[in-house]
Rosetta silent file (secondary structure, phi, psi, omega in degrees, C-alpha in Angstrom):
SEQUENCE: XXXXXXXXXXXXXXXXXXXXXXXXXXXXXXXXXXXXXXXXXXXXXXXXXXXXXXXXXXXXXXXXXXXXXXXXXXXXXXXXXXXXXXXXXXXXXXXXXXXXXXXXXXXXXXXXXXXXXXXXXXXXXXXXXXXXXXXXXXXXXXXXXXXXXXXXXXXXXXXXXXXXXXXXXXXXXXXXXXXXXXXXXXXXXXXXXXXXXXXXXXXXXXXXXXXXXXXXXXXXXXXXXXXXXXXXXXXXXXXXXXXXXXXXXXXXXXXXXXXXXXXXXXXXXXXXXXXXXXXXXX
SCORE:     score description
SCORE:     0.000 S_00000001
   1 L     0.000  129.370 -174.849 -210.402    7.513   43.151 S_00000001
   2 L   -78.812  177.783  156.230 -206.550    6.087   44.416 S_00000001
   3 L   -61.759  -18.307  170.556 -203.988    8.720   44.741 S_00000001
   4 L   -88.120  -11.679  179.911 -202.391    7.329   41.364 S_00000001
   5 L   -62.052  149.772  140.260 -205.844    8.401   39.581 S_00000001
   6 L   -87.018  115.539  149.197 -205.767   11.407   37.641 S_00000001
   7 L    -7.918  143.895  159.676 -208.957   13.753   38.227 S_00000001
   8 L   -61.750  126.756 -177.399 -211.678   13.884   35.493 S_00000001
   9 L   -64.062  131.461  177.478 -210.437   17.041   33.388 S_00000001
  10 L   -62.495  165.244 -176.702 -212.802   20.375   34.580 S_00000001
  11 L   -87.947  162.774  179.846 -214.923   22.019   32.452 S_00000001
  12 L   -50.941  159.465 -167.176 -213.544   25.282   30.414 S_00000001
  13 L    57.682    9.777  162.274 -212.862   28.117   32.650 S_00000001
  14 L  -139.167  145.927  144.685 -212.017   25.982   35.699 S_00000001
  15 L  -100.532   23.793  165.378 -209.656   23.756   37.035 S_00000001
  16 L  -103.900   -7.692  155.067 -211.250   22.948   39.518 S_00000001
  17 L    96.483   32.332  175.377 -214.029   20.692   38.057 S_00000001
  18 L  -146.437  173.397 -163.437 -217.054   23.087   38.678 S_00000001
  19 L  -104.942   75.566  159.072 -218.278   26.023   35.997 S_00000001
  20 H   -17.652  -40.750 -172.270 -216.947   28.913   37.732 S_00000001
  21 H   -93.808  -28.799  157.671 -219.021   32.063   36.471 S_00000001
  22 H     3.972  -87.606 -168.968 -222.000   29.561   37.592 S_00000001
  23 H   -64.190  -28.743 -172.094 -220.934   29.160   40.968 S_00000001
  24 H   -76.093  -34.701 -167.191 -219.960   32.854   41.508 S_00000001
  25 H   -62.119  -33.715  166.972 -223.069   33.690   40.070 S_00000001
  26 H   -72.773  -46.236  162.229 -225.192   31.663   42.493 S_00000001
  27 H   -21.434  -70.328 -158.770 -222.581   32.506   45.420 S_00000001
  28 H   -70.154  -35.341  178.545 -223.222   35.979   45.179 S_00000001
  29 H   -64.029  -51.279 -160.936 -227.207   35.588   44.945 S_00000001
  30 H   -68.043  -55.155  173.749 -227.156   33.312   47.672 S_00000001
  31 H   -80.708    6.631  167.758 -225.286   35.849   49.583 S_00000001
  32 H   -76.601  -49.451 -163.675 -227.572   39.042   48.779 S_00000001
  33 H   -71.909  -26.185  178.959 -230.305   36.669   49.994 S_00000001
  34 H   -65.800  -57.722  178.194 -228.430   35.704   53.299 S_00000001
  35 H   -83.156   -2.317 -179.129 -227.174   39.437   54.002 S_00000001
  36 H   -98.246  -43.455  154.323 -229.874   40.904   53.049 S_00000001
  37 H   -38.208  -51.979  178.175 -232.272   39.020   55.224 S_00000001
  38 H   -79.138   11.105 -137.093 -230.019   39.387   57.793 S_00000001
  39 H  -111.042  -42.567 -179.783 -229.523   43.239   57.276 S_00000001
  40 H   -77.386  -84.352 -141.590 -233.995   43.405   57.793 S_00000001
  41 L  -137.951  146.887  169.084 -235.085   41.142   60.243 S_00000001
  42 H   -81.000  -28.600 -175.850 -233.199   38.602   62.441 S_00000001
  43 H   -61.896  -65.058 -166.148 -236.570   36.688   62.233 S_00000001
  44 H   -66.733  -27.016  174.236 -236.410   36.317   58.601 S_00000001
  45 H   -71.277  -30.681  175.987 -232.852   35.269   58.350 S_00000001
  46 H   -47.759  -44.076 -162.518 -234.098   32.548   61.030 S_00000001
  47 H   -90.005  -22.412  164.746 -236.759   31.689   58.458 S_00000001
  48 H   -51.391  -59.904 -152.086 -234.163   31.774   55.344 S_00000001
  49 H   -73.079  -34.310  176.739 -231.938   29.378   57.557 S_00000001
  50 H   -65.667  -30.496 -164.188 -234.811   26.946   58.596 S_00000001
  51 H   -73.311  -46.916 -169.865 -235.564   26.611   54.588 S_00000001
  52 H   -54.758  -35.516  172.267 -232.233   26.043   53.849 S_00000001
  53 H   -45.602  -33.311 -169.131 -231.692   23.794   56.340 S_00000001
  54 H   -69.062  -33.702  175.774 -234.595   21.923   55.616 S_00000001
  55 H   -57.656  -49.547 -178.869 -233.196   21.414   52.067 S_00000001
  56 H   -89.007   10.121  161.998 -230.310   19.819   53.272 S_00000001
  57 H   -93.808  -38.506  179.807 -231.910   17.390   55.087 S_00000001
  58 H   -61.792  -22.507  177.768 -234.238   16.264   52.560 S_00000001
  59 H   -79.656  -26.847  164.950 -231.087   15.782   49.979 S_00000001
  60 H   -45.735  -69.561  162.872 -229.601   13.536   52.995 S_00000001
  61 H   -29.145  -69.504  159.970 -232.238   11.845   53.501 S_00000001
  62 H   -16.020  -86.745  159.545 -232.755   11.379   50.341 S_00000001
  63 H   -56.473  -10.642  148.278 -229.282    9.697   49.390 S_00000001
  64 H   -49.491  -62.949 -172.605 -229.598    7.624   52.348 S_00000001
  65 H   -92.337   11.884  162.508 -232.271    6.208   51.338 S_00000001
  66 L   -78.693  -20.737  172.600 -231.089    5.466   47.644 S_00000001
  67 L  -115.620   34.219  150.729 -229.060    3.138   49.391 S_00000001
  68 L    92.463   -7.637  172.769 -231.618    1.062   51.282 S_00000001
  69 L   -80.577  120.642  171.138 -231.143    3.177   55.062 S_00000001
  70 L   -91.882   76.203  177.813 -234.633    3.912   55.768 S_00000001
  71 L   -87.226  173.092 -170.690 -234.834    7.050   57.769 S_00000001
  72 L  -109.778  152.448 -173.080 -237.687    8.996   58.214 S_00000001
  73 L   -99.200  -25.651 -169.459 -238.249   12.096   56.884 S_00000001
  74 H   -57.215  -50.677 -173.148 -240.824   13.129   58.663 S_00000001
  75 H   -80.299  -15.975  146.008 -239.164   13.679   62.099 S_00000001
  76 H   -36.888  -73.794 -153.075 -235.995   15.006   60.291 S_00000001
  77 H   -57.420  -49.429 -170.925 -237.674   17.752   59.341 S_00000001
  78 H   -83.970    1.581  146.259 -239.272   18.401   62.045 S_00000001
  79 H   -48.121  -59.055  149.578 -236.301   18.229   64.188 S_00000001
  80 H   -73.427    3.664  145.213 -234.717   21.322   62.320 S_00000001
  81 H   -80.186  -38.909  173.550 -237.984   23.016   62.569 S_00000001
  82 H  -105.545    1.752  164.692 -237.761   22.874   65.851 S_00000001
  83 H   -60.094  -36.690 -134.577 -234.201   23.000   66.828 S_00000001
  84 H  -101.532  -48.539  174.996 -233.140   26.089   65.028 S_00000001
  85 H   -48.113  -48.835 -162.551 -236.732   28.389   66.733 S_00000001
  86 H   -76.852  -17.166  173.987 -235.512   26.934   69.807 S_00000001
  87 H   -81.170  -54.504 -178.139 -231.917   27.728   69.949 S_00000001
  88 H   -43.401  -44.309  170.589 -233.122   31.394   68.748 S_00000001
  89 H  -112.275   -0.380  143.720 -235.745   32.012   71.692 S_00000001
  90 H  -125.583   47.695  165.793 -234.351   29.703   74.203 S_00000001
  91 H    82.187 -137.274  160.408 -231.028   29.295   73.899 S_00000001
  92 H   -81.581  -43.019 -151.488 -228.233   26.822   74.167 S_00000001
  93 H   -74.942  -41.543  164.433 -230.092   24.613   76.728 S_00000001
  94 H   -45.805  -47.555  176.137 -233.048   24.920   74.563 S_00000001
  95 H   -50.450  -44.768 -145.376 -231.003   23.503   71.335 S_00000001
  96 H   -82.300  -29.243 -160.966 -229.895   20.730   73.240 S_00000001
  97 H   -90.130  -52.163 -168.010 -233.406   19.515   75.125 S_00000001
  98 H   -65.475  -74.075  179.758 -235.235   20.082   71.620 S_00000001
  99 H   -15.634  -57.080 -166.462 -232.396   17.576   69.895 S_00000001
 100 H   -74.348   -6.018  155.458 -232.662   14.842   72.500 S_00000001
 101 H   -72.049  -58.320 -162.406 -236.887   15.177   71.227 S_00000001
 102 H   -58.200  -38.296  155.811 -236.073   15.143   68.692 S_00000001
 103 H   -46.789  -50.749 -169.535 -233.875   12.087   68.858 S_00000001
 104 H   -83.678  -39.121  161.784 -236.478   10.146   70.796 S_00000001
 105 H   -46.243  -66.642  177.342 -239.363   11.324   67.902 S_00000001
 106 H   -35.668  -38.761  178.366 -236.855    9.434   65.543 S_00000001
 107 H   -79.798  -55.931  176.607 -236.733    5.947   67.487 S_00000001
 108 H  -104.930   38.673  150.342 -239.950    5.870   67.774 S_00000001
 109 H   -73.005  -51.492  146.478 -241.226    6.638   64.416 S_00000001
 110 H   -40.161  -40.406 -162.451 -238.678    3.960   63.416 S_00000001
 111 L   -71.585  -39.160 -170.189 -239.648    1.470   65.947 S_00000001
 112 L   -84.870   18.290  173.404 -243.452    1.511   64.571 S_00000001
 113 L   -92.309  -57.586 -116.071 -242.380    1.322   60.999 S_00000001
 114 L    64.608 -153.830  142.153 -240.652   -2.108   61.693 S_00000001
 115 L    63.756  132.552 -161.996 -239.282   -3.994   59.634 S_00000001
 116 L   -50.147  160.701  164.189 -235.376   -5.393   59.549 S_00000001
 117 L    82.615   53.869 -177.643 -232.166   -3.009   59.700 S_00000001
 118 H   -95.353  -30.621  171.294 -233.580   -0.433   62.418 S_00000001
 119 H   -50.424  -60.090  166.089 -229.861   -0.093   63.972 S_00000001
 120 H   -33.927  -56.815 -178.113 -228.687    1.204   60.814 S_00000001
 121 H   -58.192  -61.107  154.944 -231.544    3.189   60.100 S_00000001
 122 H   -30.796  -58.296 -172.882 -231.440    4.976   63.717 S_00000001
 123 H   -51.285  -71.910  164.580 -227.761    5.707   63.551 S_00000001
 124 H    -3.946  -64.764 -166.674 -228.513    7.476   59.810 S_00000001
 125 H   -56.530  -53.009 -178.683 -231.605    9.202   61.641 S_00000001
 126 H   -89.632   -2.576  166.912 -229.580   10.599   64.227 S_00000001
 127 H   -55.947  -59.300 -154.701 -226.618   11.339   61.872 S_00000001
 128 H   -61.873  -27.581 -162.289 -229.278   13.347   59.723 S_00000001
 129 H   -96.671  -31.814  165.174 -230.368   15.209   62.802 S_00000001
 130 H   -66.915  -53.528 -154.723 -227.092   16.171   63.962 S_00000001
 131 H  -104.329   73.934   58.604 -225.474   16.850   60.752 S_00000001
 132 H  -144.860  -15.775 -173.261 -226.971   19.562   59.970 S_00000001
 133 H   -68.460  -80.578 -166.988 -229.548   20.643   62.227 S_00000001
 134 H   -54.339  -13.870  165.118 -228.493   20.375   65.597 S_00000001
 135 H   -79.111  -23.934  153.340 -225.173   21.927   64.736 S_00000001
 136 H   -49.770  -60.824  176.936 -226.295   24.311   62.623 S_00000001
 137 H   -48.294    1.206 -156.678 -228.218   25.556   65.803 S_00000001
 138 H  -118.596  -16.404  166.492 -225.106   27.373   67.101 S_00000001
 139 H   -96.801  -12.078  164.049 -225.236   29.659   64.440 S_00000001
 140 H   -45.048  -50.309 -173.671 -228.657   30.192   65.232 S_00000001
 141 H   -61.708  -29.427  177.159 -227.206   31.214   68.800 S_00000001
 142 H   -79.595   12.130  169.356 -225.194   33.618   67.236 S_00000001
 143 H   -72.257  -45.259 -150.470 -228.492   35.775   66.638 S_00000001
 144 H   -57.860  -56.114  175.233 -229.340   35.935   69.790 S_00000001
 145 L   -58.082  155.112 -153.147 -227.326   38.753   71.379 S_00000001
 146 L   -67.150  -22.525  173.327 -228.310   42.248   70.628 S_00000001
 147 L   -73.277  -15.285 -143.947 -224.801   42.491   68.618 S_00000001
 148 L   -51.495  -11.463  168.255 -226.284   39.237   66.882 S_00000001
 149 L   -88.483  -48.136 -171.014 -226.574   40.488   63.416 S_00000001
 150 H   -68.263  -28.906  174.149 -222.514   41.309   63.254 S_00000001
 151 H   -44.300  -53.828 -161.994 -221.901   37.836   64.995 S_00000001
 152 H   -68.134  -49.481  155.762 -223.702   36.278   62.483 S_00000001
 153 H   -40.871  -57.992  168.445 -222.037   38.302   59.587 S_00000001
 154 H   -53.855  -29.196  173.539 -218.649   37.452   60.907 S_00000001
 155 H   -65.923  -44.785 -175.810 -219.500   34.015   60.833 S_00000001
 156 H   -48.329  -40.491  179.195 -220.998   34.233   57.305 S_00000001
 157 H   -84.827  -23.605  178.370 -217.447   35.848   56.349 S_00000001
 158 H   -67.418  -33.784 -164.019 -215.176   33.717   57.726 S_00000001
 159 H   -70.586  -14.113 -169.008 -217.259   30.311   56.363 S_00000001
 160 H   -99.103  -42.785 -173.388 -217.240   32.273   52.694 S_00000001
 161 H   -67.660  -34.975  177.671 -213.529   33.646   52.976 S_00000001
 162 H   -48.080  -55.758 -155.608 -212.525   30.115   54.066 S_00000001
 163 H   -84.585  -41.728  163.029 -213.809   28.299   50.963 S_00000001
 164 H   -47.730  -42.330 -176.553 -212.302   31.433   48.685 S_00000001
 165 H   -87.156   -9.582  156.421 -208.941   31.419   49.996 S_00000001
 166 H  -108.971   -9.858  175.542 -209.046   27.751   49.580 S_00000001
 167 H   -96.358  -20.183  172.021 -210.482   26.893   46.293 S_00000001
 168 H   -61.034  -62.646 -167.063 -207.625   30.343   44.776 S_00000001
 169 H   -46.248  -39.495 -155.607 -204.718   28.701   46.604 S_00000001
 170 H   -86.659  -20.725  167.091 -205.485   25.535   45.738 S_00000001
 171 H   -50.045  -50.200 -160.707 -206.255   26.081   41.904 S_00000001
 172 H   -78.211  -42.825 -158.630 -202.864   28.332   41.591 S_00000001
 173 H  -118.983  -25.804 -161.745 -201.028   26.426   43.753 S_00000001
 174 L   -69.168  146.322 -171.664 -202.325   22.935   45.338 S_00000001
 175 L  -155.466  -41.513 -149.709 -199.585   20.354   44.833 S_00000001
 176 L  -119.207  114.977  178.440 -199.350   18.323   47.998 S_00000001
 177 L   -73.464  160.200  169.115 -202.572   16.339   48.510 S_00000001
 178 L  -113.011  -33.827  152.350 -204.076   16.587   51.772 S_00000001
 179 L  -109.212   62.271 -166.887 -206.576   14.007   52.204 S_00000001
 180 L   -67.815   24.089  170.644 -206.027   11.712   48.508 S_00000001
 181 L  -122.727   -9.377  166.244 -208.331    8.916   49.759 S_00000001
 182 L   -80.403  -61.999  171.147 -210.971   11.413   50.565 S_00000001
 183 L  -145.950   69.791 -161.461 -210.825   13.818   48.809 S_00000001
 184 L   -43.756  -29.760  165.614 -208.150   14.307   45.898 S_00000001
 185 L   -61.799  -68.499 -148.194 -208.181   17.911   45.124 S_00000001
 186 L   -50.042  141.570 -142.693 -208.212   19.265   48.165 S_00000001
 187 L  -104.563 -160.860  106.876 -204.226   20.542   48.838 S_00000001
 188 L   -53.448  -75.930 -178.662 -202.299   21.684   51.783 S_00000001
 189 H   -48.204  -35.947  157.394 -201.771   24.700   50.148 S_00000001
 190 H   -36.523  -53.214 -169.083 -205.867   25.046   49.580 S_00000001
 191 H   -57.179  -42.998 -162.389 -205.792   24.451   53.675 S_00000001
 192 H   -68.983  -24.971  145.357 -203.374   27.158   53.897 S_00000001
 193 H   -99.674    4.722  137.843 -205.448   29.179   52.051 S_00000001
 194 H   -40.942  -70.958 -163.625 -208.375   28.699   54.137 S_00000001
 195 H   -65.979    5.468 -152.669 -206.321   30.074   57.128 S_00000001
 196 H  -125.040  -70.502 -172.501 -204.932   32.792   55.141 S_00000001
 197 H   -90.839   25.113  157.779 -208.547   34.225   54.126 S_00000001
 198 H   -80.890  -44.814 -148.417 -210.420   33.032   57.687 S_00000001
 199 H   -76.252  -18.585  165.505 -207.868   35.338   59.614 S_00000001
 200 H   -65.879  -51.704  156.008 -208.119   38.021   57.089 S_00000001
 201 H   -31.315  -70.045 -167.010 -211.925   37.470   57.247 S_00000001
 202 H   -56.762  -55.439 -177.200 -212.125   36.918   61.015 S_00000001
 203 H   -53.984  -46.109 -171.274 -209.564   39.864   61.951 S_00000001
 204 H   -67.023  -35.024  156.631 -211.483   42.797   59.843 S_00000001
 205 H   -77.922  -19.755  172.696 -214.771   41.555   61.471 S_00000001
 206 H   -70.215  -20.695  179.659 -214.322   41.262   64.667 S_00000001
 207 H   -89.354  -43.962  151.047 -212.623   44.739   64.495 S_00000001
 208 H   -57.649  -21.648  159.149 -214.589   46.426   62.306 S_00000001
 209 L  -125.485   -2.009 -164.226 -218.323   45.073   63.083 S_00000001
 210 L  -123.028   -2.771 -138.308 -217.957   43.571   66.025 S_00000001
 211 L   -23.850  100.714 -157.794 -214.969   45.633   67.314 S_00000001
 212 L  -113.186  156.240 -144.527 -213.275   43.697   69.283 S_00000001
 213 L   -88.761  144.342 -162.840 -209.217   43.388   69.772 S_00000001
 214 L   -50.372  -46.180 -143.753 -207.267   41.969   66.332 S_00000001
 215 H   -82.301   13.873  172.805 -205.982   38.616   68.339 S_00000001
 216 H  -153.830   36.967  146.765 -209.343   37.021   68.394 S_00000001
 217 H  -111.132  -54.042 -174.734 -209.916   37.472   64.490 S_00000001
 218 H   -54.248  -58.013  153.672 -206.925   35.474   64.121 S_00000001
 219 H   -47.471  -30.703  155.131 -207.822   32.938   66.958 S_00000001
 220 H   -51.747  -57.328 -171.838 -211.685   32.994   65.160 S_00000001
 221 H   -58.989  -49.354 -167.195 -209.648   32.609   61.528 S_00000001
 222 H   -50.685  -50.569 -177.686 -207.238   29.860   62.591 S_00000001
 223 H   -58.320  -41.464 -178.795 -210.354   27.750   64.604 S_00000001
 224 H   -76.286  -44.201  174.730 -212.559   28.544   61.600 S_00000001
 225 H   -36.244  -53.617 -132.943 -210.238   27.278   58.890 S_00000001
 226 H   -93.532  -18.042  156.050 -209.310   24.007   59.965 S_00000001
 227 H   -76.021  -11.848  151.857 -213.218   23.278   61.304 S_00000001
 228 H   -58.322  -30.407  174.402 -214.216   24.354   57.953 S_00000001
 229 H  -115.811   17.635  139.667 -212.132   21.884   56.183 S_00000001
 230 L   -94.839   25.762  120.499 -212.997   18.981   58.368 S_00000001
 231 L   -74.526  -17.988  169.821 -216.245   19.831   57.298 S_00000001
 232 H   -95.713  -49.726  167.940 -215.772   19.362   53.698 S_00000001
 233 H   -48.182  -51.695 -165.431 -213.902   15.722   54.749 S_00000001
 234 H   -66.964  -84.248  124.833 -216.699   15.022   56.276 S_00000001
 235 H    47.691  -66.360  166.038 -219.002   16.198   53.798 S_00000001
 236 H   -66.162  -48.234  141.541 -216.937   14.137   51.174 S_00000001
 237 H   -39.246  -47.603 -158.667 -216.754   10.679   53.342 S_00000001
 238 H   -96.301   -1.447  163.420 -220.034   10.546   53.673 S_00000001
 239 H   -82.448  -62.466 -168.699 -220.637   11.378   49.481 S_00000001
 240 H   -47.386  -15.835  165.974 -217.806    8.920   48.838 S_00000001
 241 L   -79.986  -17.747 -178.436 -219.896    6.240   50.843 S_00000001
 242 L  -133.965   23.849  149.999 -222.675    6.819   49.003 S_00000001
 243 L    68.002   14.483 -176.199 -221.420    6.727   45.604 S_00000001
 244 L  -139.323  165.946 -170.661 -222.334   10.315   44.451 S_00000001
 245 L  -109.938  -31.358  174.762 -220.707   13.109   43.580 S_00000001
 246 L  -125.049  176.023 -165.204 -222.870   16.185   44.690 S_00000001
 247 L   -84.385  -60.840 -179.098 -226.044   16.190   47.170 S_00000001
 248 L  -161.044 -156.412  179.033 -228.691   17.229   44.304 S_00000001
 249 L  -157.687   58.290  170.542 -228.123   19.679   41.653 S_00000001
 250 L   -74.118  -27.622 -172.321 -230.177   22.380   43.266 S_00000001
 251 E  -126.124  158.421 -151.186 -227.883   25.330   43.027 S_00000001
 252 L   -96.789  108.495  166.262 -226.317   26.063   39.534 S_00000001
 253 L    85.369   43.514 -169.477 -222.578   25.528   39.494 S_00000001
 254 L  -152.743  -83.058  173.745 -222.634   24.417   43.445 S_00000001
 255 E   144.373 -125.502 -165.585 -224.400   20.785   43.148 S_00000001
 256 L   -83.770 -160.395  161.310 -226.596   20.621   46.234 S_00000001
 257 L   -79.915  -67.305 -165.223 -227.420   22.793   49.556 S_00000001
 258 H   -45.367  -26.181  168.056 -225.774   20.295   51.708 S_00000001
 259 H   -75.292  -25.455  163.350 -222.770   21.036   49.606 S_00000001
 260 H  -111.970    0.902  147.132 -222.374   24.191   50.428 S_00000001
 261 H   -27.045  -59.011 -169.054 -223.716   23.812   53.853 S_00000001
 262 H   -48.302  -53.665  172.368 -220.741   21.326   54.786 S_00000001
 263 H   -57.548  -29.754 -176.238 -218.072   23.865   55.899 S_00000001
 264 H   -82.760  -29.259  162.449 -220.539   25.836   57.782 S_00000001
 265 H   -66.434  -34.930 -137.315 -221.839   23.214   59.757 S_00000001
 266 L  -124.433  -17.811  163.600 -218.876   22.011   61.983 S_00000001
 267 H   -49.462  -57.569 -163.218 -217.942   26.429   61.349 S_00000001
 268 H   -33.701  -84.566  179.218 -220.920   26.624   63.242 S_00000001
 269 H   -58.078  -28.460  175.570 -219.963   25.781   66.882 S_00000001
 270 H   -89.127  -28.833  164.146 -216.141   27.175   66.956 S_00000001
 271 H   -62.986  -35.915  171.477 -217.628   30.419   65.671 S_00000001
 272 H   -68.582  -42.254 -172.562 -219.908   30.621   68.386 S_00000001
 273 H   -79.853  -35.342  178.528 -217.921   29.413   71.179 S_00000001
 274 H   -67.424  -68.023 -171.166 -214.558   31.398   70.484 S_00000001
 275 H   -23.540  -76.380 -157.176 -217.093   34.586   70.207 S_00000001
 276 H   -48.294   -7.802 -168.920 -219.031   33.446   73.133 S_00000001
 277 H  -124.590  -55.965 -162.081 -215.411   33.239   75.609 S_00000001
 278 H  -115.633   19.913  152.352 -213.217   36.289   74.113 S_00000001
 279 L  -146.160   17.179 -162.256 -216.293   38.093   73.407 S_00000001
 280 L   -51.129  133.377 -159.543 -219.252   37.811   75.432 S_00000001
 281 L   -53.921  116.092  171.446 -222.371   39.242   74.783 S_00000001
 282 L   -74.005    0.000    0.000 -223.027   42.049   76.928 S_00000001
């Protein structure tokens, strides 16, 4: 779509082009099952987070290979089987040593399939492995410390307040595109309301669950915002490359996992590391 396109008109009750009591409705189940896991057992939200994860690789994969990139599925998966255990019981160092397995499982599982376009295929492989897994480990990391359930909650609110405060503004308000060759809805004013409900998000948790001084909810909202919506560009490049509009049509009024995934991956690493520096786990 150029910048001279008009959007396809939304369906009733949105203007936004998705079926709003849908999407809230799966939102909010999706987030009973998320807070609620994490609320029991830190184990089981680790085991929530490997399925989802797992989900979004196979819809990657998947659309990859609709377009003739053969990656393998097998060693996807089991890359974010074992990335996500490994950032959880050994750490950062772990995450990073399991990846670069994981990485090397990928070439050669390609190399003994054969067969023309393995540069292509590889890149894909280790796209698929980054994007979402290995980054996606960092929110893993934010289990780890004994506060590690409110870490993880704060992330979970900023990555949720982010997409609220940017899909209101930007209904009510978006005027100014921000990226039309990418992605034509999304506004300036949407970004601004990302930033507007991370720092609301970020400030009430870090003070209230985590509680920690106001100025590093704001630094947490601001960081979280604008890696949240270069997670949805990205997210959207790599749809717009492939000639689809959603991931699957797994979640009712959402499209795929990987779609709602996208802000939370690249979320992932600036939530941990601003925690991990102006808050460090005691």
């Amino acid at each position: 779509m150029t910048t001279s396109e008009q959007a396809p008109p939304a369906p009733a009750g949105s203007r936004a082009g998705r079926n709003l009591p849908m999407a809230v409705a799966t939102g909010v189940g999706l987030g009973i099952m998320l807070v609620g896991s994490l609320m029991w057992r830190k184990d089981a939200f680790l085991v929530v987070a490997i399925g989802w994860i797992c989900a979004g690789v196979w819809e990657l994969v998947r659309a990859v290979r609709a377009h003739g990139i053969r990656v393998p599925l097998f060693p996807a998966l089991l890359g974010a089987l074992c990335m996500l255990p490994a950032a959880f019981y050994g750490g950062p160092q772990s995450l990073v040593v399991t990846f670069g397995l994981s990485a090397a499982a990928m070439l050669m599982w390609r190399a003994a399939d054969g067969g023309p376009g393995a540069p292509v295929d590889l890149a894909a492989g280790l796209l698929v492995l980054a994007y979402p897994s290995f980054l996606l480990g960092f929110a893993i990391l934010l289990l780890v410390p004994n506060d590690g359930a409110g870490r993880m909650l704060t992330f979970l609110l900023v990555s949720a307040f982010s997409d609220i405060g940017g899909y209101a503004v930007g209904v009510l308000f978006g005027r100014h595109p921000l990226a039309p060759s990418i992605s034509p809805k999304k506004s300036w004013e949407g970004l601004g309301g990302s930033v507007l409900g991370c720092v609301l998000a970020g400030v009430g948790s870090v003070v209230w669950v985590l509680h920690g001084p106001w100025w590093v909810g704001v630094i947490l909202g601001v960081t979280s915002a604008f890696a949240a919506t270069t997670g949805d560009l990205m997210e959207s490049m790599i749809k717009r490359d492939l000639g689809i509009k959603d991931m699957s049509k797994i979640l009712p009024g959402h499209g795929g996992v990987m779609d709602r995934l996208d802000s939370l991956i690249m979320t992932a690493p600036v939530v941990w590391a601003v925690l991990a520096i102006a808050l460090p786990p005691v």
